[in-house]
NUPA-343329 format. One record per residue (C-alpha): y, x, z. Coordinates in steps of 0.001 Angstrom, whole numbers, plus 500000, padded with zeros to 6 digits. Example, Ala and Ser with C-alpha at 12.3 -4.5 7.8 and 13.67 -1.06 7.14 Angstrom:
REM residues 2
495500512300507800;498940513670507140;
END
This chain:
REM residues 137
340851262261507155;339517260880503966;338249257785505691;341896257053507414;343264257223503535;341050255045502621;342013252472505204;345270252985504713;345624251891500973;343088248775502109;345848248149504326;348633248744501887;347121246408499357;346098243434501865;349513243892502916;350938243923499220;348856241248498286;350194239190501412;353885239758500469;353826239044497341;351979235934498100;353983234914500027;357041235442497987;355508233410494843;355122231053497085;358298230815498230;360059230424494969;357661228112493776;358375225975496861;361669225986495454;361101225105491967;362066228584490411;359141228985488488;359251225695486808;363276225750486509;362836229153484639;359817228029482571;361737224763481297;364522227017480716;362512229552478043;359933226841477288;356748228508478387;355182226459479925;351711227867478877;352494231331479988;352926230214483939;349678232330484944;350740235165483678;354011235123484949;352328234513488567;350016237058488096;352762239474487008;355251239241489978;352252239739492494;350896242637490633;354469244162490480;355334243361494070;351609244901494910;351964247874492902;355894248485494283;354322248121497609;352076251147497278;354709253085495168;357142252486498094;354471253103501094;352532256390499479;356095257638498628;354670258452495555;357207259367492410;357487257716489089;357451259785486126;360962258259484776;363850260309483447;367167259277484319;367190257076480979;363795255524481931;365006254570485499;368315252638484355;366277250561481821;363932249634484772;366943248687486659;368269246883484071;365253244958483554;365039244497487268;368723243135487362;367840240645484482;364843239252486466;367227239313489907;369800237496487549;367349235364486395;365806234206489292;369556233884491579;370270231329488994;367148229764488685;367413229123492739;371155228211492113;370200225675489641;367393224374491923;369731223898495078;372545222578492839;375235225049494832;376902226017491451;378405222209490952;379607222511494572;381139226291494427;382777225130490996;384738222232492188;385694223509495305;386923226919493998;388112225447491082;386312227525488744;384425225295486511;386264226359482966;384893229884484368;381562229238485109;379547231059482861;382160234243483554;381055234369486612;377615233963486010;377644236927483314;379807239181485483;377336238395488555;374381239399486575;376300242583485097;377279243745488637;373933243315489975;372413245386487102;375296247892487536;374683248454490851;371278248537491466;371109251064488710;374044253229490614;372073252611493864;368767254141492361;370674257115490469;373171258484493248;372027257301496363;
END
């Protein structure tokens, strides 16, 4: 028994370490990382930032997988939600900015006075609601 744990968190962490490899490298493809960087200027904090999202995606990955449960109140859950909405937020804009679909969506809803409404209220809702999705469902 103890030897099939112990190949099952290898597994879970080759496989966390694969997705979350594979998702940095997907929004660097994109030119995320270096919209977002040039955004907050900082630039010399890039490794970190790397190292962060695959260590959170990793770490999620196990969390999710060994069904294991954080030790957050309701309080401590809707900050991490928050937080998690503001990096959502974050990067939805950053891949917006990098496929130019904002200019497009603005002149052909004719919203461009509006703009940064809906870009605040998009960011509030996701927040909002992932924060309702964690605490009632």
């Amino acid at each position: 028994m103890l030897i099939k744990k112990i190949f099952y968190l290898c597994f879970c962490i080759i496989a966390g370490s694969a997705t979350a490899a594979g998702f940095v490298a997907f929004i660097t493809l994109l030119g995320v990382f270096q919209k977002l960087i040039e955004k907050y200027k900082s630039a010399k904090y890039i490794k970190v930032i790397e190292t962060a999202i695959i260590a959170g995606v990793t770490l999620f990955n196990l969390v999710y997988l060994f069904q294991l449960s954080l030790p957050f109140k309701n309080w401590g859950m809707s900050i991490f939600c928050l937080i998690g909405g503001i990096f959502v937020g974050c990067l939805a804009g950053a891949l917006a900015e990098t496929l130019n679909i904002f200019p497009i969506l603005s002149r052909r809803f004719k919203i461009r006075k509006w703009l940064p409404y809906v870009l605040v209220a998009a960011a509030l809702g996701k927040a909002l609601g992932s924060t309702i999705q964690l605490l009632y469902f």
